[in-house]
C-alpha positions in Angstrom: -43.6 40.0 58.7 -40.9 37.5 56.8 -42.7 37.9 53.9 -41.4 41.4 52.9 -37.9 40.6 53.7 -38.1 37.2 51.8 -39.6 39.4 48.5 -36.2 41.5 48.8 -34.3 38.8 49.2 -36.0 37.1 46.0 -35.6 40.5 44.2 -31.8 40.7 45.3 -31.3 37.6 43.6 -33.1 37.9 40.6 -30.9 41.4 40.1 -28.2 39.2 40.6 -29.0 36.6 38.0 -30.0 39.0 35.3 -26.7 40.4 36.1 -24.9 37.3 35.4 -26.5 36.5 32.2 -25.9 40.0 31.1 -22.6 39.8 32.0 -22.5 36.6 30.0 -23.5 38.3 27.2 -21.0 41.4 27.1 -18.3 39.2 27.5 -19.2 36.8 24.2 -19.9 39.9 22.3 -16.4 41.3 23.6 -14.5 38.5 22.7 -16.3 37.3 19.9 -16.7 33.9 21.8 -19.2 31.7 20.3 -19.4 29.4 23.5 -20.2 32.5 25.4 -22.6 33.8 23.1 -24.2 30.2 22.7 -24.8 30.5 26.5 -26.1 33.7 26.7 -28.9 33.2 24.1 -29.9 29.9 25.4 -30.2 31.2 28.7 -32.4 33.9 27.1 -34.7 31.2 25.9 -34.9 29.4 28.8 -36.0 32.7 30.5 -38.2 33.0 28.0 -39.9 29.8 28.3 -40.2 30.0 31.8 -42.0 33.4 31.8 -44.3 31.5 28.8 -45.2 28.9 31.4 -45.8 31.4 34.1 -48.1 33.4 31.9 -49.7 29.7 31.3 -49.9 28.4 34.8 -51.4 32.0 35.4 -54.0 31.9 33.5 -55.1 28.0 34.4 -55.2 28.8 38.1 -56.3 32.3 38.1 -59.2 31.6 40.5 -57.3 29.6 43.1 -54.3 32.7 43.0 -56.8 35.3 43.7 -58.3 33.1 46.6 -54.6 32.7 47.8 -54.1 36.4 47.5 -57.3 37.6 49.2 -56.9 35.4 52.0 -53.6 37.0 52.7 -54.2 40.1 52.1 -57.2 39.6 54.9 -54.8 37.9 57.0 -51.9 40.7 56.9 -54.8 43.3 57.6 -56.0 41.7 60.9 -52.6 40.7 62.2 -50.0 42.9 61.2 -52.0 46.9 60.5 -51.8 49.4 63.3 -53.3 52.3 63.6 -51.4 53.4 66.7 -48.4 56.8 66.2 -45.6 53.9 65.5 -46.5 52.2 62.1 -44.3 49.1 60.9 -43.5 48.2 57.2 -46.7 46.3 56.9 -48.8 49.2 57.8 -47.1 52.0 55.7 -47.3 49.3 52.8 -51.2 49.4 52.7 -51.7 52.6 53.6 -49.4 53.6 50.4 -51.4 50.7 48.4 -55.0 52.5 49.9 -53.9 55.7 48.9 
């Protein structure tokens, strides 16, 4: 299904903006620039706010996310699993996750 090539496509670009920042970062520290360096570390905070909030909004809706999860798990099982000689991503992905 989309939803594997959508995850890659969300990984791609989460490389890419840690790459950026990064970047960022090297380049104050290079030049000694304290604009650059002022944006690199509050991008860092913001990052680390947002991964505060998602450890927060984790916990507060834990039982609706494992609903969620379950109920797409169930769904990918029934539609998209095989057990003919030609297996697709979906297939090889929970038979590596059953392993």
């Amino acid at each position: 299904p989309t939803v594997i090539e959508q995850g890659a496509y969300i990984l791609i670009a989460a490389g890419a903006f840690i790459f950026i920042i990064s970047f960022l970062g090297y380049c104050g520290a290079i030049k000694e620039s304290r604009v650059l360096l002022t944006a690199y570390g509050l991008f860092i905070v913001i990052i680390a706010l947002l991964q505060i909030a998602t450890i927060v909004m984790a916990a507060i809706y834990k039982h609706e996310a494992e609903t969620h999860t379950k109920d797409f798990f169930q769904h990918t099982i029934r539609k998209y699993y095989t057990t003919r000689d030609r297996k697709d991503a979906v297939t090889l992905s929970w038979d590596f996750m059953m392993a």
